[in-house]
N, C-alpha and C positions, 0 to 999 in steps of 0.2 A: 537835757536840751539837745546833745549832741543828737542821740536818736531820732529823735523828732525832726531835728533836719535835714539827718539822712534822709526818712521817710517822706520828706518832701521835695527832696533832690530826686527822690527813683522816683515818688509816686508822677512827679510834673516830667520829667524826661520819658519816661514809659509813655506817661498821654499824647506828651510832642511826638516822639515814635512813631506812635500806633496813627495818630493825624499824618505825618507824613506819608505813613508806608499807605494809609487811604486814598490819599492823593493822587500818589503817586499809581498805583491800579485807577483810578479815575483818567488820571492823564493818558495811559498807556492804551486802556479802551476807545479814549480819543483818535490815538492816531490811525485809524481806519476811516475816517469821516472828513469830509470838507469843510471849507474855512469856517462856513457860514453856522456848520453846529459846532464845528472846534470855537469860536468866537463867541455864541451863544450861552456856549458852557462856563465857558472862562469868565464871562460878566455876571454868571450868577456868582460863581465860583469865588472871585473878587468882593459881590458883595458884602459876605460877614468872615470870612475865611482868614483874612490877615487880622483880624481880631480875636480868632479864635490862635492863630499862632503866638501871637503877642501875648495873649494871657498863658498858654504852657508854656513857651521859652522861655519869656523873662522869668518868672520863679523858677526854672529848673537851673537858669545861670546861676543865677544869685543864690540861690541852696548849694550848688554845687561848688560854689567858689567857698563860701562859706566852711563844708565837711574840707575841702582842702586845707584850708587854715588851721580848723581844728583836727587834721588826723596828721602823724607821726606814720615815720619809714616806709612800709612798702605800700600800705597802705594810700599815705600822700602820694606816692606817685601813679596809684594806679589811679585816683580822682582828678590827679591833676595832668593826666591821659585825658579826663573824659573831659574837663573843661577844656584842654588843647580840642577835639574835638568840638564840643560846642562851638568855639571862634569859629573855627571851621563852618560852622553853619548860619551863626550870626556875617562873617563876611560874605561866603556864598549869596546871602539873603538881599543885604545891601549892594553887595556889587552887580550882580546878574539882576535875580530875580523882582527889590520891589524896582528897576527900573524900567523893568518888561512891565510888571503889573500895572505900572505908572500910565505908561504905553497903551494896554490894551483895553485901559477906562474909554479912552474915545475911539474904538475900534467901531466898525459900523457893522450890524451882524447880515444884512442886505450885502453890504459889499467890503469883507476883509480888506486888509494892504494886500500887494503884490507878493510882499515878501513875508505873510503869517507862515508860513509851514516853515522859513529856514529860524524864524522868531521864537515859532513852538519850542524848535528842536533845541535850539539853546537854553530855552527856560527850561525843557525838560532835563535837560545834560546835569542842569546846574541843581534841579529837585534834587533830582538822583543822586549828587555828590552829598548833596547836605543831609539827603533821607540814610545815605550808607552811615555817616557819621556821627547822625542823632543815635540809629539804632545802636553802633559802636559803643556811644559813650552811654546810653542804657545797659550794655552785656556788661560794657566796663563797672559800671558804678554796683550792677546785682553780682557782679560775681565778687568785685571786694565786700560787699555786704555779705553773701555766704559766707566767704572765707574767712573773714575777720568774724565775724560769729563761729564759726568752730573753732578758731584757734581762741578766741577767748573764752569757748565752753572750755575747753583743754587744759587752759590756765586757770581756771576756777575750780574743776574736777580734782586738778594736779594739788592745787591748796590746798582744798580739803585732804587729800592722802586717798583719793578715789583713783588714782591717774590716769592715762590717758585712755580715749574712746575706742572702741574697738570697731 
C-alpha cells in the first residue's frame, strides 16, 4: 500500500511540475506582447487551466502527507521537506495568484486595466515561486524514492549474506 502511494505522491507532483514549469514558459513568452494579447491569453489560459491544477495538486498533497505519515527517520523528513514545500504552493496559489485570476475573468481584451503589466508581474513573481517549489518537492520526493530503494536493496542483499552493492 505504502508503494502505491508513493507512486501516486511522485506520479501527481511530477504532472503538477511539469504543468507549472509549461506555464510558466507560456507566461514568460508573454511578456513581449501587449495587454491586449497578454489578456487574450490569460482568459483562455483561465478557462480549464485551474482545474487542471486542482486535479494534480490536490492528490499530490494528500499522497504526500500521507507517505509522511507512513515513513520513519530520514526519510519522513525528507517528504515532509516536500509537503513544507507544497504549502508553499497551495498559499502562493491562494494568496497572490487565484485572486489575480479572480480579477482578470472580467478583464476586457479591447481595452486591459491601466495597471495589467504591474498585475502580470506579480502573478508571474508568484508562478515562479510556487513553480520553483513544486519542482523542489518532485527532486525531493524522487530522490528519497532512489534512495530509500537502495538502501532497502542493501538491507535485503545484506540478509540474505549477498552484502552490500558494489
Amino acid at each position: 500500500m505504502t508503494r502505491i502511494v508513493r507512486g501516486v505522491s511522485l506520479l501527481f507532483t511530477g504532472l503538477f511540475s511539469g504543468f507549472l514549469l509549461c506555464v510558466l514558459v507560456l507566461e514568460t513568452s508573454l511578456r513581449g506582447f501587449d495587454g491586449s494579447v497578454y489578456t487574450q491569453v490569460r482568459v483562455v489560459e483561465l478557462d480549464s487551466l485551474d482545474k487542471l491544477a486542482a486535479v494534480t495538486l490536490i492528490p499530490a498533497f494528500v499522497a504526500t502527507v500521507v507517505v509522511a505519515v507512513r515513513s520513519r527517520g530520514s526519510a519522513r523528513r525528507m517528504v515532509l521537506a516536500a509537503v513544507a514545500l507544497l504549502v508553499v504552493v497551495f498559499v502562493t496559489t491562494i494568496v497572490v495568484n487565484l485572486p489575480i485570476n479572480s480579477d482578470q475573468l472580467s478583464w476586457s481584451v479591447q481595452q486591459p486595466p491601466s495597471d495589467w503589466a504591474s498585475v502580470r508581474d506579480r502573478w508571474q513573481l508568484a508562478h515562479l515561486v510556487r513553480t520553483v517549489a513544486a519542482v523542489v518537492a518532485f527532486g525531493v520526493l524522487l530522490s528519497e524514492q532512489v534512495v530509500g530503494d537502495r538502501v532497502g536493496l542493501v538491507v535485503v542483499e545484506a540478509g540474505r549474506g549477498v552484502g552490500h552493492r558494489q
